[in-house]
N, CA, C and O atoms as CSV, one atom per row, in Angstrom:
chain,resi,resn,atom,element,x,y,z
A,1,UNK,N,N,-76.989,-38.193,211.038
A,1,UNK,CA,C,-75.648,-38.714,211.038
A,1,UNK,C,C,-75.262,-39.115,212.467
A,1,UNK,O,O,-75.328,-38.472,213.514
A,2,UNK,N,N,-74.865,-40.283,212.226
A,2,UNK,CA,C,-74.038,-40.729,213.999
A,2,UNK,C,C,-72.977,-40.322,214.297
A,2,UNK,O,O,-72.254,-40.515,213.320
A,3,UNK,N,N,-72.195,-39.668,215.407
A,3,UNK,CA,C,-71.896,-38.941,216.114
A,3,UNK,C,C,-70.891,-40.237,216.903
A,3,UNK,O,O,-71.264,-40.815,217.923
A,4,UNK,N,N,-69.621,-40.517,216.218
A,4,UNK,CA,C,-68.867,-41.534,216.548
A,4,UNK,C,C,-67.834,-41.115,217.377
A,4,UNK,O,O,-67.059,-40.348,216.806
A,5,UNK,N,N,-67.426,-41.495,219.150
A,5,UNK,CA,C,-66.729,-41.001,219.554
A,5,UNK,C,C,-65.424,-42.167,219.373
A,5,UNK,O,O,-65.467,-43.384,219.194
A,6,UNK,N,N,-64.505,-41.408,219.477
A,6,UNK,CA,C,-62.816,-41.940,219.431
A,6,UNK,C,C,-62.855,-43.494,220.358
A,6,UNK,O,O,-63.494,-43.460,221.409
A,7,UNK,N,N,-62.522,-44.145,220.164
A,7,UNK,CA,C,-62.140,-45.553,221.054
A,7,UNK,C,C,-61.523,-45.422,221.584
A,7,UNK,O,O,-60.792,-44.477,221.285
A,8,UNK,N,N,-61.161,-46.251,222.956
A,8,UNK,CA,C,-59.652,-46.671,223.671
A,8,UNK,C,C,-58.833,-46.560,222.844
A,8,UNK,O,O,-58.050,-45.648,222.581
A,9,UNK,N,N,-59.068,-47.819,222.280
A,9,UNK,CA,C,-57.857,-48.107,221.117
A,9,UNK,C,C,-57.088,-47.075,220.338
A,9,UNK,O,O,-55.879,-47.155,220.122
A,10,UNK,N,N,-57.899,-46.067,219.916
A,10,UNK,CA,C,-57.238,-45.039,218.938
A,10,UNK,C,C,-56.882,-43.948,219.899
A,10,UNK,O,O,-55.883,-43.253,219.714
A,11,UNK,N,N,-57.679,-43.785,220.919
A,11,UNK,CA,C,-56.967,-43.269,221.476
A,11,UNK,C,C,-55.528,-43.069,222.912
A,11,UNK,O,O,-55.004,-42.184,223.588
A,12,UNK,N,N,-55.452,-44.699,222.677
A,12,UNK,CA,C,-54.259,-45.012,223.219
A,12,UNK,C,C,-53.115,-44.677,222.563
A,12,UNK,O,O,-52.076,-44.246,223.063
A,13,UNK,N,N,-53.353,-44.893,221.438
A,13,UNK,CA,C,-52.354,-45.033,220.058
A,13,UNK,C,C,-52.043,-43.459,219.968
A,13,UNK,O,O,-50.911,-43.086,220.276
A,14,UNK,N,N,-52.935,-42.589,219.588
A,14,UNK,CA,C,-52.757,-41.251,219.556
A,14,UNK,C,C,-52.395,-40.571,220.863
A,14,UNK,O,O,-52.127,-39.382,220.691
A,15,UNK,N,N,-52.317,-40.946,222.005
A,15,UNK,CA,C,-51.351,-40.354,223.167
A,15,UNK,C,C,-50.096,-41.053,223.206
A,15,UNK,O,O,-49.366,-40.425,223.974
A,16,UNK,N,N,-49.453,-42.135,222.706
A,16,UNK,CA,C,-48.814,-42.673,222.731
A,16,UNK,C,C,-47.511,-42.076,221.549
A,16,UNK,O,O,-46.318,-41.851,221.751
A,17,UNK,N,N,-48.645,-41.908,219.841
A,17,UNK,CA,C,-47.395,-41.036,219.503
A,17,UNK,C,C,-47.250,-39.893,219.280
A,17,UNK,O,O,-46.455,-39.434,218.460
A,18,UNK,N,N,-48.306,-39.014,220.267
A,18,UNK,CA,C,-47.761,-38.128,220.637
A,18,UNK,C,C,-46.587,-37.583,221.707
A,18,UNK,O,O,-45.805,-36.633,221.680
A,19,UNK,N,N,-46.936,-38.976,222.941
A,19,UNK,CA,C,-46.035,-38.847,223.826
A,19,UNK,C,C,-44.504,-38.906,222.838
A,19,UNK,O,O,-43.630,-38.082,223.111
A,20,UNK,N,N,-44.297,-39.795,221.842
A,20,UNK,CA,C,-43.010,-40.117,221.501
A,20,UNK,C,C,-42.805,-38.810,220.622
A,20,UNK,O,O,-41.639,-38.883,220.235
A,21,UNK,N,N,-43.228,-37.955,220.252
A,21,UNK,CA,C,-42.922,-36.663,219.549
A,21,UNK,C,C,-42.752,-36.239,220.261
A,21,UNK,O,O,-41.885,-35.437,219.913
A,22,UNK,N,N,-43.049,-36.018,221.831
A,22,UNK,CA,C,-42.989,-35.101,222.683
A,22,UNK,C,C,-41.158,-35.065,223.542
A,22,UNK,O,O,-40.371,-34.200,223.928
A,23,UNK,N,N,-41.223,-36.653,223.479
A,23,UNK,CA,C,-39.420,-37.298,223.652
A,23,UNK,C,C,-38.756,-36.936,222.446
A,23,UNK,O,O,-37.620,-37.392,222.319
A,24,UNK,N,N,-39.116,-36.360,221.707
A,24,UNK,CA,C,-38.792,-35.567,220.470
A,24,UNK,C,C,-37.391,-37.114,219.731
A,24,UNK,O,O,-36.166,-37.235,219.764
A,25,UNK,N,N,-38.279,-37.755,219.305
A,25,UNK,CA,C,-38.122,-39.355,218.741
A,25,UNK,C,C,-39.034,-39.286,217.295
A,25,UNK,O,O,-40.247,-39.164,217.126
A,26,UNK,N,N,-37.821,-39.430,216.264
A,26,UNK,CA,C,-38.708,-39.986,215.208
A,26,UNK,C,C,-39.711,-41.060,215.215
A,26,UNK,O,O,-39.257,-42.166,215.510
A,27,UNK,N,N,-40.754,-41.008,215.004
A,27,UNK,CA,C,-41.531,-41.773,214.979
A,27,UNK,C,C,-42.825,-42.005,213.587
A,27,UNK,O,O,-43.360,-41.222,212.802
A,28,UNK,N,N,-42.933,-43.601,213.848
A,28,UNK,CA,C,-43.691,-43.621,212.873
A,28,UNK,C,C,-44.778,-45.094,213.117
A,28,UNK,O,O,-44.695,-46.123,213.788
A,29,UNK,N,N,-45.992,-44.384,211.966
A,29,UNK,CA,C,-47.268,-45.768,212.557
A,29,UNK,C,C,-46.911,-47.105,211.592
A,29,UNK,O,O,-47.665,-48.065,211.754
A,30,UNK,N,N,-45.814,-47.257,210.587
A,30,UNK,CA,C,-45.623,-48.119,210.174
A,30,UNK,C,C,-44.118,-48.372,210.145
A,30,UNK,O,O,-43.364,-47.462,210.488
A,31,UNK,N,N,-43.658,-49.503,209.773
A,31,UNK,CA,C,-42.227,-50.233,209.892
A,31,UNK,C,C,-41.473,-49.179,208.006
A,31,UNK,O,O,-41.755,-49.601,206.884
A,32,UNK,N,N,-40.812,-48.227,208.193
A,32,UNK,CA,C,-40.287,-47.996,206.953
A,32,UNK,C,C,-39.361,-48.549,205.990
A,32,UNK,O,O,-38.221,-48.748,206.411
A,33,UNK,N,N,-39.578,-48.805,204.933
A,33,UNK,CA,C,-38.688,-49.434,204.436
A,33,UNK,C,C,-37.180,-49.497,204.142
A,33,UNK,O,O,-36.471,-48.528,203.870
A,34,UNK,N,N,-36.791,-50.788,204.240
A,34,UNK,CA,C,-34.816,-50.525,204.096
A,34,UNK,C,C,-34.720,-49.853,203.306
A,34,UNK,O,O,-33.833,-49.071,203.647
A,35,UNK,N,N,-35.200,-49.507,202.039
A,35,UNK,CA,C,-34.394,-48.623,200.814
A,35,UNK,C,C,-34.862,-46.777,201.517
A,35,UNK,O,O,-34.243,-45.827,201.038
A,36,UNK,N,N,-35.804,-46.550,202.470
A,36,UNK,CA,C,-36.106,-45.203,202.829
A,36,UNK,C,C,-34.499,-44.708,203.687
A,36,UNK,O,O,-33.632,-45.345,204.286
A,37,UNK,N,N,-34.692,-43.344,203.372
A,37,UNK,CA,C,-33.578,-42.902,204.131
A,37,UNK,C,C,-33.948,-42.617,205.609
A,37,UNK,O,O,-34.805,-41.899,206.125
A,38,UNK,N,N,-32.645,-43.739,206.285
A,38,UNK,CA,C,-33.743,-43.628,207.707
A,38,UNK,C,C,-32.663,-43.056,208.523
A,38,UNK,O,O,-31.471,-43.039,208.214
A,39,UNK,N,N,-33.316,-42.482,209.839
A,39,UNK,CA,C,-31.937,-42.057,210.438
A,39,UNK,C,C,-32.487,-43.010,212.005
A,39,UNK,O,O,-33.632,-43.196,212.416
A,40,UNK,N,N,-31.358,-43.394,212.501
A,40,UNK,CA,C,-32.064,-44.282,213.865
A,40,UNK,C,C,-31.247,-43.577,215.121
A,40,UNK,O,O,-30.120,-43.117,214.938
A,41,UNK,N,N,-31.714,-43.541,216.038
A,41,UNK,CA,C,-32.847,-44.333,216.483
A,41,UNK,C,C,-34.191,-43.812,215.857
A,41,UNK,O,O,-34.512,-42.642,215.648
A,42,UNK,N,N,-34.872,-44.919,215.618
A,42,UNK,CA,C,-36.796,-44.405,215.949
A,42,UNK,C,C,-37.812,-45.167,216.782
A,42,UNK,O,O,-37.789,-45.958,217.725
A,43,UNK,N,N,-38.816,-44.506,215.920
A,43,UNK,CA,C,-40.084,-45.232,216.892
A,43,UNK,C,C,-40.935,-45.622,215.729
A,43,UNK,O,O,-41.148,-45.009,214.683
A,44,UNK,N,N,-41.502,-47.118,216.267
A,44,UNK,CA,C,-42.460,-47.255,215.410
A,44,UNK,C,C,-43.974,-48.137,216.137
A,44,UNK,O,O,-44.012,-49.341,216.390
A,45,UNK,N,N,-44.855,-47.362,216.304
A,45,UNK,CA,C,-45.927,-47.914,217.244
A,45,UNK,C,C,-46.970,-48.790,216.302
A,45,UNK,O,O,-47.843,-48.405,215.525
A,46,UNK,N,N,-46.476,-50.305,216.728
A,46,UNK,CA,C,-47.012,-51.018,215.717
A,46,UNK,C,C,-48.232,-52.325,215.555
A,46,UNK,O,O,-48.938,-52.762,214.646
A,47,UNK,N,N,-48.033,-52.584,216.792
A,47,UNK,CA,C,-49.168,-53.711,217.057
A,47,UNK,C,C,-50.839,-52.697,218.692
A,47,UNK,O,O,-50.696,-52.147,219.784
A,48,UNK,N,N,-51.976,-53.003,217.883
A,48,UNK,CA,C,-52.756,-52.779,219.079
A,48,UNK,C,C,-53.704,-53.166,218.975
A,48,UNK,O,O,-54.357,-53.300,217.940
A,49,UNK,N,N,-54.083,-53.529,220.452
A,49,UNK,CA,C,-54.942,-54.813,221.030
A,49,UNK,C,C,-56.374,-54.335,221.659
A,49,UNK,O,O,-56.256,-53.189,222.093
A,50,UNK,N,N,-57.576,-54.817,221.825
A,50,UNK,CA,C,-58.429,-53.950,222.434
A,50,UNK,C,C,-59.209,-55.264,222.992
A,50,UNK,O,O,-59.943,-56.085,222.442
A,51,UNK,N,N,-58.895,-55.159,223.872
A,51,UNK,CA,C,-59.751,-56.168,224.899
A,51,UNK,C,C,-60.634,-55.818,226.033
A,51,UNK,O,O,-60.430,-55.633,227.232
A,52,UNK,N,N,-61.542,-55.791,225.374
A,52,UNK,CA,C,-63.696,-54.959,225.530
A,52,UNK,C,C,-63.533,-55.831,226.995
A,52,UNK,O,O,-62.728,-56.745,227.174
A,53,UNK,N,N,-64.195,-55.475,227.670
A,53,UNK,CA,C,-65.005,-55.919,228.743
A,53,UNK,C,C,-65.916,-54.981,229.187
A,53,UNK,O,O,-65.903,-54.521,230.329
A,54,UNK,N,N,-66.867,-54.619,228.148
A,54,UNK,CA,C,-68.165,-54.115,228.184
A,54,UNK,C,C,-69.203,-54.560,229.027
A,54,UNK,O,O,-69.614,-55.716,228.931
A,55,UNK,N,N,-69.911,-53.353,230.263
A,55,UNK,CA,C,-70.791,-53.880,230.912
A,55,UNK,C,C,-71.989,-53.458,230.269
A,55,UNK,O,O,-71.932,-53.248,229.058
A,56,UNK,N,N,-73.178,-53.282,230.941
A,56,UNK,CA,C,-74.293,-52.605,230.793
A,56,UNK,C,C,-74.416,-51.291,230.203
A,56,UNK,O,O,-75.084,-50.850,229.268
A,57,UNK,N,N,-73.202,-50.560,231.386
A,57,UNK,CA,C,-73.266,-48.881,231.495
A,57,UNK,C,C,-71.923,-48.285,231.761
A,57,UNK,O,O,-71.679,-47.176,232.238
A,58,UNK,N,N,-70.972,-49.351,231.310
A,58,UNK,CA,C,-69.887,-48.807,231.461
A,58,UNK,C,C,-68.735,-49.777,230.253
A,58,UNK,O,O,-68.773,-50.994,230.072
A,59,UNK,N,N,-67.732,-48.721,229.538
A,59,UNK,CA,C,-66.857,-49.401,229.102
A,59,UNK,C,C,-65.289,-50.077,229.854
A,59,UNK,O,O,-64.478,-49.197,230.140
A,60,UNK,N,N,-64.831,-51.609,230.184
A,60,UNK,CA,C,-64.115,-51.565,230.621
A,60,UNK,C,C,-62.925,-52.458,229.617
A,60,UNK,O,O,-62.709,-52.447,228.405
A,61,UNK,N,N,-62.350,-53.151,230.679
A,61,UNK,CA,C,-61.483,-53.967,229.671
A,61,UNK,C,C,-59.968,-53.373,229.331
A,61,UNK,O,O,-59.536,-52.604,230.189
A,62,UNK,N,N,-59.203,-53.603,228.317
A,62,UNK,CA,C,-57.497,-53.433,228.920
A,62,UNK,C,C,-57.254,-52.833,226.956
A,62,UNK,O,O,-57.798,-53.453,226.042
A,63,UNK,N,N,-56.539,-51.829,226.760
A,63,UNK,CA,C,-55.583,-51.706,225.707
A,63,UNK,C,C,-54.201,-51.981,225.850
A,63,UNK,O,O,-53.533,-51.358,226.674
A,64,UNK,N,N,-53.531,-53.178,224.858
A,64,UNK,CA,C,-52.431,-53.473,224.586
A,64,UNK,C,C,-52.152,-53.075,223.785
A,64,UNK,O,O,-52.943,-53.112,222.842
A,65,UNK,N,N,-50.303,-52.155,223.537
A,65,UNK,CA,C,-50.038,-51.665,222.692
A,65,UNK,C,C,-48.402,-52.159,222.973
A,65,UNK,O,O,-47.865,-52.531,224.016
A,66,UNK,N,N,-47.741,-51.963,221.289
A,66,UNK,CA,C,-46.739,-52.955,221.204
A,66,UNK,C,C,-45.679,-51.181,220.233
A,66,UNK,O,O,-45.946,-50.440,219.287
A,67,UNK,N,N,-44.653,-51.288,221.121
A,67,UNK,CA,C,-44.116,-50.187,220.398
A,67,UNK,C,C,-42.125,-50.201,220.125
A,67,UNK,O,O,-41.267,-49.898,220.954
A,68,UNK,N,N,-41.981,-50.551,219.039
A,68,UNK,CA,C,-41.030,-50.751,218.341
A,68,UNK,C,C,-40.127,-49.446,218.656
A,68,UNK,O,O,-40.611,-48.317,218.573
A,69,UNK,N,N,-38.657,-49.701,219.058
A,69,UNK,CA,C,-37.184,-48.623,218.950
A,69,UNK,C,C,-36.558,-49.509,218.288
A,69,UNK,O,O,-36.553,-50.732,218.430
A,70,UNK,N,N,-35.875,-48.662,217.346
A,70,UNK,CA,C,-34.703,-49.009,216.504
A,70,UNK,C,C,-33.677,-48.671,216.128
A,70,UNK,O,O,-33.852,-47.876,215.204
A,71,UNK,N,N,-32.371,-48.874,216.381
A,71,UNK,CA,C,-31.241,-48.512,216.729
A,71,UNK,C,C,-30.157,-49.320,216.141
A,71,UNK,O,O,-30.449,-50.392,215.610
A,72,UNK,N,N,-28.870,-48.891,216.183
A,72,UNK,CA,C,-27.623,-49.373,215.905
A,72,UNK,C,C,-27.196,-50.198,217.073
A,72,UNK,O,O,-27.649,-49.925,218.185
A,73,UNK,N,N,-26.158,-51.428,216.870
A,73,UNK,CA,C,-25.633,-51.653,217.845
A,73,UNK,C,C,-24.407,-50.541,218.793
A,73,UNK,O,O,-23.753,-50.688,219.825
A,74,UNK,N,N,-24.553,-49.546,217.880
A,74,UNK,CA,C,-23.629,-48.033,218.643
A,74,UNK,C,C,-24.512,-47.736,219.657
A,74,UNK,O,O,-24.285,-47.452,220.833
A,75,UNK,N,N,-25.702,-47.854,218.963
A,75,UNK,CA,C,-26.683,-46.697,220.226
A,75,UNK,C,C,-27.495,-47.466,220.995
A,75,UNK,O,O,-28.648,-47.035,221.005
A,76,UNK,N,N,-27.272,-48.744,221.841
A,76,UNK,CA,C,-27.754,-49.431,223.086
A,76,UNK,C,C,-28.445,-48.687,223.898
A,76,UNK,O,O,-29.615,-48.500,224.230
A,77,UNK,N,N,-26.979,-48.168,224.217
A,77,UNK,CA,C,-27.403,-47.011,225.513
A,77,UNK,C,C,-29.014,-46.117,224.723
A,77,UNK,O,O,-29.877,-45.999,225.593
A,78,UNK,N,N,-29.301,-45.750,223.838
A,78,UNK,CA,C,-30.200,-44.878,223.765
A,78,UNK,C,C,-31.507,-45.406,223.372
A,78,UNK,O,O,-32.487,-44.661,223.383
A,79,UNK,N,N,-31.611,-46.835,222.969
A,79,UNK,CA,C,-32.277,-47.523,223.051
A,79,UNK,C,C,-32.776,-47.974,224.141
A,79,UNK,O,O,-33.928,-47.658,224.437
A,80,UNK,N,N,-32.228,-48.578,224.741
A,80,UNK,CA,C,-32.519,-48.532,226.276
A,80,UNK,C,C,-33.295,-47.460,227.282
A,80,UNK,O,O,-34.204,-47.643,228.092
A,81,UNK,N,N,-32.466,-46.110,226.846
A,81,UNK,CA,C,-33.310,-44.804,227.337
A,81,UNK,C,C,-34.526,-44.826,226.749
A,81,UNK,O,O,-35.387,-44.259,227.422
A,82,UNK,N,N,-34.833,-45.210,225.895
A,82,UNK,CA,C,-36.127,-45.004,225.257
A,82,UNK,C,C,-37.270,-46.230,225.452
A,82,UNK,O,O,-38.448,-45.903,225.595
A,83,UNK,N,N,-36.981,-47.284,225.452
A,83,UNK,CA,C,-37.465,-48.391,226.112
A,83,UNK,C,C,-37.959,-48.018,227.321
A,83,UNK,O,O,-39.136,-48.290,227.558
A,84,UNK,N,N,-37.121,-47.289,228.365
A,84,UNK,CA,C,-37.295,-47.215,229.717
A,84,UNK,C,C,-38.264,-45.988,229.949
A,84,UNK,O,O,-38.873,-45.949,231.018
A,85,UNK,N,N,-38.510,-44.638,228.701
A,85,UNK,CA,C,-39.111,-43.932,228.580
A,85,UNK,C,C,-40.530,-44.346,228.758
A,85,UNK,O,O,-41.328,-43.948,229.607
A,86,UNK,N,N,-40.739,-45.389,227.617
A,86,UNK,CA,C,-42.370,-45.606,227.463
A,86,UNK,C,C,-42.594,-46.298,228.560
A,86,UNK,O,O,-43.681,-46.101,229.103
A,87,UNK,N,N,-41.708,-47.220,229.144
A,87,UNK,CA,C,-42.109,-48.073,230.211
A,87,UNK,C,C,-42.818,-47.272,231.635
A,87,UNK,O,O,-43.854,-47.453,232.275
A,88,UNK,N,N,-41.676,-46.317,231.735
A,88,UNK,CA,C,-42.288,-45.749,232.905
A,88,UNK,C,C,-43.449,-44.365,232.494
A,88,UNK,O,O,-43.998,-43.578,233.264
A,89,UNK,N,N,-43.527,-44.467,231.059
A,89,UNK,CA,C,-44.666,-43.278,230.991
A,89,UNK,C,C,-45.802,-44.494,231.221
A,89,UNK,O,O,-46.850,-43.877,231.032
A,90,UNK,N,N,-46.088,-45.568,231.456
A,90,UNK,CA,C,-47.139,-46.422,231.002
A,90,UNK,C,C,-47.372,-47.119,232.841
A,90,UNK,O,O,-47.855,-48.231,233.055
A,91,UNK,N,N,-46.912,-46.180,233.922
A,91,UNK,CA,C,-47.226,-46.993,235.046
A,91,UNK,C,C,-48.118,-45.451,235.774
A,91,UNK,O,O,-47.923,-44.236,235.829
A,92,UNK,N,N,-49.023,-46.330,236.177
A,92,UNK,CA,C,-50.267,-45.225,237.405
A,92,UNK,C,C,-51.387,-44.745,236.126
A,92,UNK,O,O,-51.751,-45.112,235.009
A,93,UNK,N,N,-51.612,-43.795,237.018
A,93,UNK,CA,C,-53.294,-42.628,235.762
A,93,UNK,C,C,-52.247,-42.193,234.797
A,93,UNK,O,O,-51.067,-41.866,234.925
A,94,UNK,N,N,-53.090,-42.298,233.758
A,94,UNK,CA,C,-53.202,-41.948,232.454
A,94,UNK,C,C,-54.611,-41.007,231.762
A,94,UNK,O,O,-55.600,-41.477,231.199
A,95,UNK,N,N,-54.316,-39.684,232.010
A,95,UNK,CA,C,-56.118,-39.049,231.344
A,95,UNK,C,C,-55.471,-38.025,230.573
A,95,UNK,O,O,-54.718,-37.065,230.735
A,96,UNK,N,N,-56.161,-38.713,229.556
A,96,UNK,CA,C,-56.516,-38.176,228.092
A,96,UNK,C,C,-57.608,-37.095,227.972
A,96,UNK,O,O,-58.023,-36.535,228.987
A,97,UNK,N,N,-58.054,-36.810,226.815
A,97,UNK,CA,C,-59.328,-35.878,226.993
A,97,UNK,C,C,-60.861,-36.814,226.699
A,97,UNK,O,O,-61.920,-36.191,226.633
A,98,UNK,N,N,-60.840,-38.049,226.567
A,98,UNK,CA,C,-61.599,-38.616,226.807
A,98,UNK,C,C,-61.796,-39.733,227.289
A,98,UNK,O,O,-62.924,-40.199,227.454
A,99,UNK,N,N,-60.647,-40.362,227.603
A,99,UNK,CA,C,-60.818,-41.519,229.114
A,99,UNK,C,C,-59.338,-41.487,229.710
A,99,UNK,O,O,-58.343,-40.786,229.522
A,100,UNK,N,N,-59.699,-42.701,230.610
A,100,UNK,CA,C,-58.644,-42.536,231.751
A,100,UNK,C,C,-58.275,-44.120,232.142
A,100,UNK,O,O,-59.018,-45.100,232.205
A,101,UNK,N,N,-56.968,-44.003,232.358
A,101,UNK,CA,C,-56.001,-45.633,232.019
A,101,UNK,C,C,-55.226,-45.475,233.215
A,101,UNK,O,O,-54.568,-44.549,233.689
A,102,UNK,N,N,-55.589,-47.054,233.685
A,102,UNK,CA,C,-54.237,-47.132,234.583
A,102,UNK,C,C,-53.455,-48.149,234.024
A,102,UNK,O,O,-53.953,-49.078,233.387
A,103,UNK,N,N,-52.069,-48.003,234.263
A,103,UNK,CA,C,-51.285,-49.095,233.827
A,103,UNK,C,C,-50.350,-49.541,235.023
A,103,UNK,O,O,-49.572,-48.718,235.506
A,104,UNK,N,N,-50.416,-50.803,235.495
A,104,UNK,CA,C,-49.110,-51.360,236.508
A,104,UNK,C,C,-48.404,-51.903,236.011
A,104,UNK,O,O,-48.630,-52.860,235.270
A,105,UNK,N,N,-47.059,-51.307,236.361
A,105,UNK,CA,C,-45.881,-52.032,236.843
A,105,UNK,C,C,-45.770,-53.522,236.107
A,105,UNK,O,O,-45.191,-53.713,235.038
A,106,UNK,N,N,-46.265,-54.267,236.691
A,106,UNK,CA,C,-46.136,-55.802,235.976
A,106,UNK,C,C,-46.938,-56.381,234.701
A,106,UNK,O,O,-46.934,-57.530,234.260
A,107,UNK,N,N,-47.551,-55.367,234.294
A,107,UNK,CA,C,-48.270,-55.441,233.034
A,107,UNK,C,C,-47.308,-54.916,232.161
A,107,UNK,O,O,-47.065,-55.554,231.137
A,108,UNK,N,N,-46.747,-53.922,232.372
A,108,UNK,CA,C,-45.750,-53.986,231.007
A,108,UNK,C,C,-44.465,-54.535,230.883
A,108,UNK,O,O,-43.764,-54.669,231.887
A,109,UNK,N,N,-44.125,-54.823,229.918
A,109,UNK,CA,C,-42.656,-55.687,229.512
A,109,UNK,C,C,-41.698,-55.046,228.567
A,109,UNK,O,O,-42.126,-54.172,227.813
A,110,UNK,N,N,-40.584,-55.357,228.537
A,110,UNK,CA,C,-39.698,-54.438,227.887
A,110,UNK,C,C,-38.713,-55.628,227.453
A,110,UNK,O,O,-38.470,-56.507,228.279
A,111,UNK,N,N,-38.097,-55.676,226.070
A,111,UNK,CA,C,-36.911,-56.343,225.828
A,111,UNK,C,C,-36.047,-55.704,224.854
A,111,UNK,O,O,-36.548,-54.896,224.072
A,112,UNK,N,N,-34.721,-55.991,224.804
A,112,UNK,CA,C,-34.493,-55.583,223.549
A,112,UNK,C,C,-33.628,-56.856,222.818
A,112,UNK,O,O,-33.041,-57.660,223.542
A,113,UNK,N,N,-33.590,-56.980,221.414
A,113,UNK,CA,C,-33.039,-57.775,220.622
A,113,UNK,C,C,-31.790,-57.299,220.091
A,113,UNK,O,O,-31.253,-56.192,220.130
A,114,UNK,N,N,-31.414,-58.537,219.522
A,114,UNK,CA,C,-30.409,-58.118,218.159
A,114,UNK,C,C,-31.117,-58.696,216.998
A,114,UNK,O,O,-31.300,-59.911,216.922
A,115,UNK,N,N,-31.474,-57.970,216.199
A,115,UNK,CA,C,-32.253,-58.033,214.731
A,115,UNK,C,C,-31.700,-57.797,213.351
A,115,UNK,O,O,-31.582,-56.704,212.797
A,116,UNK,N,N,-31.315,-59.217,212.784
A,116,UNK,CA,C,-30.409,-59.208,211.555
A,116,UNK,C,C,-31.501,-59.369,210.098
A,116,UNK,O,O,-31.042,-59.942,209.110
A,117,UNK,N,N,-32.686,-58.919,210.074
A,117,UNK,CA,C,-34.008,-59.171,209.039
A,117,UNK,C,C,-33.769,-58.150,207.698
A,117,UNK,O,O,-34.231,-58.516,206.617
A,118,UNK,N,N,-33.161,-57.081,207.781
A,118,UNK,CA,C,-32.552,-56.731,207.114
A,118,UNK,C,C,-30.962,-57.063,206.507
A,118,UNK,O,O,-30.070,-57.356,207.304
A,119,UNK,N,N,-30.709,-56.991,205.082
A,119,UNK,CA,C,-29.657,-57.567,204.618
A,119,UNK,C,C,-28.497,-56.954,205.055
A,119,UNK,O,O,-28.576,-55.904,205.693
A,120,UNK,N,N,-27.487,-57.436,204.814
A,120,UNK,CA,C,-26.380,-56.753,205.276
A,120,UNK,C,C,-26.496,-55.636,206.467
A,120,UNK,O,O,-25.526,-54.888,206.585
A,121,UNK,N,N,-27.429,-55.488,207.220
A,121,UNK,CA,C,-27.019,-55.057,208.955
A,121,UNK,C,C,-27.290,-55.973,210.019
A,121,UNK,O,O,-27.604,-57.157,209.907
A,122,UNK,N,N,-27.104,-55.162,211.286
A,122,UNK,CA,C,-27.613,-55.700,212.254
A,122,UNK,C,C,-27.685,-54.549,212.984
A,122,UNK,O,O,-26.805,-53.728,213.241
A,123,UNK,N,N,-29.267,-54.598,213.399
A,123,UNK,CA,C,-29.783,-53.620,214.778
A,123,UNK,C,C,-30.544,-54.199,215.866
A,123,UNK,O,O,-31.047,-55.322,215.898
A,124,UNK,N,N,-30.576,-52.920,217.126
A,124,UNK,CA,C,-31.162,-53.782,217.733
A,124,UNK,C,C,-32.369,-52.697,218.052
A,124,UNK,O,O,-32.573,-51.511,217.793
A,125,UNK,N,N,-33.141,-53.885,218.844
A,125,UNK,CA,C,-35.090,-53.710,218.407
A,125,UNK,C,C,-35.111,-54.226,219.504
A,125,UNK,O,O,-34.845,-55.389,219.808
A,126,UNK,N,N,-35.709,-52.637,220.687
A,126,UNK,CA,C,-36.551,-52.441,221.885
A,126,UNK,C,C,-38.105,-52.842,221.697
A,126,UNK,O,O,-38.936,-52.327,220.949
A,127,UNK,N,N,-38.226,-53.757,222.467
A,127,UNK,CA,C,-39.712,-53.796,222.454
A,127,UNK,C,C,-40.591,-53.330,223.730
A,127,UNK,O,O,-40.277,-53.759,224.840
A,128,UNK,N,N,-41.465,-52.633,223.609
A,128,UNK,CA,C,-42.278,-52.205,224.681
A,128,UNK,C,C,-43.333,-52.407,224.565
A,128,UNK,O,O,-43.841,-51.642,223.745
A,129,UNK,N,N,-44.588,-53.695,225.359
A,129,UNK,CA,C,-45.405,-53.847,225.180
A,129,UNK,C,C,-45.746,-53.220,226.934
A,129,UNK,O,O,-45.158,-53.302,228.012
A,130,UNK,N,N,-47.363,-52.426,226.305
A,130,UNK,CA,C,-47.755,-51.520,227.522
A,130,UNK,C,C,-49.152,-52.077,227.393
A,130,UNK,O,O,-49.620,-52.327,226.282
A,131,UNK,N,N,-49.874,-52.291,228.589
A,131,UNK,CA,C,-51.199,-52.710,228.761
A,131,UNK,C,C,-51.483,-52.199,229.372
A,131,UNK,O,O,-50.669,-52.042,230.281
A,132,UNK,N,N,-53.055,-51.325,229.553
A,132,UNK,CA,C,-53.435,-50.126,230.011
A,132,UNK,C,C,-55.194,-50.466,230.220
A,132,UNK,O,O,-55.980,-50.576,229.279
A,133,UNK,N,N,-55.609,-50.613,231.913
A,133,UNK,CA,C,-56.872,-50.838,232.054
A,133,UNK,C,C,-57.133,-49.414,231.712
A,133,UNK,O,O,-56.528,-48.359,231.899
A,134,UNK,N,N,-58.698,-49.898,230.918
A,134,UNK,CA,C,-59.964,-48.582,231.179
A,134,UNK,C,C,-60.081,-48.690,232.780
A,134,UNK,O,O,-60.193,-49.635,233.561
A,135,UNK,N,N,-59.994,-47.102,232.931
A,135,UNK,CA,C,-60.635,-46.995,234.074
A,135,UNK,C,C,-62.472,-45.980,234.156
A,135,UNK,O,O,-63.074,-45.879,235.225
C-alpha cells in the first residue's frame, strides 16, 4: 500500500480552518444554504488553488486560498475584524506539522462587498484571498 502524504493544498486548507475555529468563528467548507438556520457572522473557506512548481528534489510553488465572511449590514465592523484577522494571520512563516509557508504582505488582498444573491436580504461578503509560497 502507498503511503500518501497530505499536500500543500489540504494542508493549507486544514490550518486555515482551524485557525478560524480557533477565532472561535463559525465556520464552514461549503456556502450553506438560505433555507439552513444560519447565524452570521461566518466563515466559509471556499475556493483553493495549487500552483506546483516542482523541481527535481524539492516541492515548490504558491497555495491560493479564497476565504468567504458573512455578515449583516449591522455587523461591518466585525466583518472587517475578521477580514483583517486572516489577512494578517497570512503575512511571514507559517509551519505546520508538515511544511512551511511564507506569505507577503502584497500577495494577499482583502475586500468586502454588498451582496444581494439571496432573496429578500442584503449582506455583506469579506473576501480574503491569501497566497502562501512553499517554502
Amino acid at each position: 500500500m502507498v503511503n500518501i502524504i497530505k499536500s500543500p493544498m489540504q494542508d493549507v486548507y486544514d490550518y486555515y480552518f482551524k485557525l478560524s475555529k480557533q477565532f472561535k468563528y463559525d465556520t464552514y467548507d461549503y456556502l450553506p444554504a438560505s433555507n439552513e438556520k444560519l447565524k452570521y457572522p461566518f466563515v466559509v473557506l471556499s475556493g483553493i488553488e495549487d500552483n506546483k512548481g516542482n523541481t527535481k528534489t524539492e516541492l515548490t510553488g504558491s497555495i491560493v486560498l479564497t476565504i468567504d465572511c458573512w455578515g449583516t449590514p449591522k455587523q461591518r465592523s466585525a466583518i472587517h475584524e475578521m477580514v483583517e484577522h486572516f489577512f494578517h494571520a497570512s503575512i511571514g512563516h507559517i509551519n505546520t506539522e508538515k511544511y512551511s509557508y511564507y506569505g507577503q504582505a502584497q500577495q494577499q488582498s482583502t475586500r468586502i462587498l454588498i451582496d444581494t444573491s439571496v432573496p429578500n436580504s442584503t449582506l455583506l461578503h469579506g473576501i480574503v484571498t491569501v497566497e502562501l509560497q512553499i517554502q
